[in-house]
N, C-alpha and C positions, 0 to 999 in steps of 0.2 A: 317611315314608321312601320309599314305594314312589309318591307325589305326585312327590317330589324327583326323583326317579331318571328319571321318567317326562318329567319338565322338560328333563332334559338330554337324553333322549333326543328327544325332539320339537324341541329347539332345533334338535339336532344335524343332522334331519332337513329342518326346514325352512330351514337356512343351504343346503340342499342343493337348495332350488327342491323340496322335497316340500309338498303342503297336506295336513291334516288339517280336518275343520268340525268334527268336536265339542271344546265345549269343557272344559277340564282339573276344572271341578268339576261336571258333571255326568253325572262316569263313575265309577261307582263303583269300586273298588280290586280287584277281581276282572278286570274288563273292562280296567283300565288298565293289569295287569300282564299278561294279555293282547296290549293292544298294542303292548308294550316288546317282546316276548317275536319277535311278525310282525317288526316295526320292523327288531329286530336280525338277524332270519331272513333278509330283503330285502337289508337296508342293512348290510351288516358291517363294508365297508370306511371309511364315514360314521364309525362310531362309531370305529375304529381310527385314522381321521385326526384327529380329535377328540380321542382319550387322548393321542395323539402331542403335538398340541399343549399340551393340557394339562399334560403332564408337562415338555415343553422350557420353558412358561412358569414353571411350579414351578422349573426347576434356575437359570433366567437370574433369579428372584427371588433363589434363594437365593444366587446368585454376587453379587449386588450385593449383597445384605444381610453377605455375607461381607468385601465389597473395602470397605464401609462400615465396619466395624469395622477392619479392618487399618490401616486409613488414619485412623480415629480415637485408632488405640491406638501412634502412633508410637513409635518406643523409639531414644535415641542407643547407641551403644556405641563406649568408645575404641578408638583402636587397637591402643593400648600398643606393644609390641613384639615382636608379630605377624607373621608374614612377608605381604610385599605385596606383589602383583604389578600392575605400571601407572602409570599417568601418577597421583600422589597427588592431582592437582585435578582429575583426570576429574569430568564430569559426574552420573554415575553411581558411586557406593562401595556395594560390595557386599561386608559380612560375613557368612561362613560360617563355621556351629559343624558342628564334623562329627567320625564315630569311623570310620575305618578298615578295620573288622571289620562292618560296617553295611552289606550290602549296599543299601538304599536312598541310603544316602552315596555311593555307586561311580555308580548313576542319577542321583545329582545333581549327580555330578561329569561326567559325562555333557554332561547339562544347559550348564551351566557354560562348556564348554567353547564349543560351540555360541553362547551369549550375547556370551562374548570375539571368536568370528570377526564376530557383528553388529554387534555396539559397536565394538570396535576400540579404541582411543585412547581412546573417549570411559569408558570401564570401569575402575575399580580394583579389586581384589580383596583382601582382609584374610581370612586363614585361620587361625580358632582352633580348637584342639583341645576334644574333647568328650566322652570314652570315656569310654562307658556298663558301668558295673559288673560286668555279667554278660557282658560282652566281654573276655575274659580275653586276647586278644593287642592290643587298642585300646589302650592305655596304653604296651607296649612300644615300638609301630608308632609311635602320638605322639610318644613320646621317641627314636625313630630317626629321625624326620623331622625334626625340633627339632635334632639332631645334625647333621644333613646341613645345615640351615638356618645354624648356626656356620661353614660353609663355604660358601655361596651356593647349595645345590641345594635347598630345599625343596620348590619345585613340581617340578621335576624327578623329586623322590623319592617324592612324595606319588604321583606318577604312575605311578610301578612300584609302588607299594603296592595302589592300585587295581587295575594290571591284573593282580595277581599275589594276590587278596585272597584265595582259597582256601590259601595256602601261608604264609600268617601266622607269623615265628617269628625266632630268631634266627640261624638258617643264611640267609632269606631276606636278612634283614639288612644283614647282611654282602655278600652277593653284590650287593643294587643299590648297596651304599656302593664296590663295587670297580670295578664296572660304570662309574659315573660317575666313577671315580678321584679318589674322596674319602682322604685322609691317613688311614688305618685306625686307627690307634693314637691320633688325636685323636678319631674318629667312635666309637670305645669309649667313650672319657675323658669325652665328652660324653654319652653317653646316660645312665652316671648321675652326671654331675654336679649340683649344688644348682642351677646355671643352668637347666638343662633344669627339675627339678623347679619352681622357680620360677617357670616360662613356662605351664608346667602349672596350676598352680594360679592363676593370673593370670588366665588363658583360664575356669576353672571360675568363679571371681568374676564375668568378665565374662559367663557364661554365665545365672547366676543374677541377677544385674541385670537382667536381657534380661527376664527371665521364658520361658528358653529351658529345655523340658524333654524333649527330646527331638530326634535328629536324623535327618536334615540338615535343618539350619536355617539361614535366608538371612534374613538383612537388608539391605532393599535400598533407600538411602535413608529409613531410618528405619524403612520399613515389613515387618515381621515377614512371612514364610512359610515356614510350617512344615509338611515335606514334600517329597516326590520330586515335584514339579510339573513336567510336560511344558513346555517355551520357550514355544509358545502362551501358555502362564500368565504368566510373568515380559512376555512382550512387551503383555499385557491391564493387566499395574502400569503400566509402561511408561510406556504410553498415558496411564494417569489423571495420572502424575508430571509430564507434560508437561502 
């Protein structure tokens, strides 16, 4: 071990225009741990540029090893009758499973938004519902938004749900279905009608098909990510999709 260690640290030194003359197995392990010990004493910043590397090379393995599988393990999903926002033969179809009540959902919707201002035209959007069980106002919020969607606001609404996601409830409800002067007494009738329910449960099917367990989850061209992943990320799929 204390060979090993001594290897690295001598590489690391001699990438550095340092010479050493004695050679690594005729120093006994007392003396070698010794000169690891000066080495690092001298040269600190050597070794620190060296971990640095080391470690950026480890995460750019692991990011390919990652983009390797996602792109291995495509996944379709319909659209069904999902609200959609965009040109339907964009180049680009991006489905999202998402819960309302999730603040990393709000960061992805974030996201999201930012992707639409790059893409533009060339971007579809397909939003299914996904509330997660222990999200006790995600299912309401879904089914208010499903409401609103029977009258052409769902991105609209999804949008004040978002920016409004600490006040979850159905006073809130109400107030963006007025906001956007939605028909009130239809925007009721709908949240629990069997339609809504149905859309509901369509979206859970199509979530479990996905092999989707958790959110915010993007499918984007087949290809799964799952997480609040910064634009930088989606623009790195991007890339590979082209």
């Amino acid at each position: 071990m204390i060979k090993k260690l001594v290897s690295i640290v001598l590489l690391c030194v001699l990438c550095a225009n340092f010479a050493l003359a004695e050679s690594l197995d005729d120093i006994g392990d007392s003396v070698l741990e010794q000169k690891v010990l000066e080495i690092i004493m001298k040269n600190p910043e050597v070794i620190e540029k060296t971990l640095a590397r080391q470690k950026e090379a480890q995460q750019k393995k692991a990011e390919e090893e990652r983009f390797a599988k996602m792109f291995a393990n495509k996944v379709e999903v319909d659209h069904g009758n999902s609200p959609g926002h965009g040109n339907k033969d964009a180049k680009y179809q991006l489905v999202i499973f998402t819960d309302f009540e999730c603040p990393y959902c709000r960061r992805g919707d974030d996201t999201v938004q930012s992707l639409k201002e790059k893409l533009g035209k060339d971007l579809y959007i397909v939003q299914k519902n996904y509330p997660l069980g222990f999200h006790k106002n995600a299912k309401p919020a879904a089914k208010a938004a499903l409401a609103a969607h029977a009258q052409g606001k769902f991105f609209e609404y999804s949008k004040e749900l978002f920016a409004n996601q600490r006040d979850l409830g159905q006073e809130l409800y109400e107030k963006i279905a007025l906001d956007l002067k939605l028909d009130k007494k239809k925007f009721l009738e709908d949240m629990q009608s069997t339609e809504v329910e149905a859309q509901l449960a369509e979206d859970l099917k199509a979530a479990r098909e996905a092999g989707v367990s958790g959110t915010p989850n993007f499918i984007l061209n087949g290809v799964q990510i799952g997480g609040a992943y910064p634009l930088e990320f989606f623009e790195k799929v991007i890339e590979k999709l082209d």
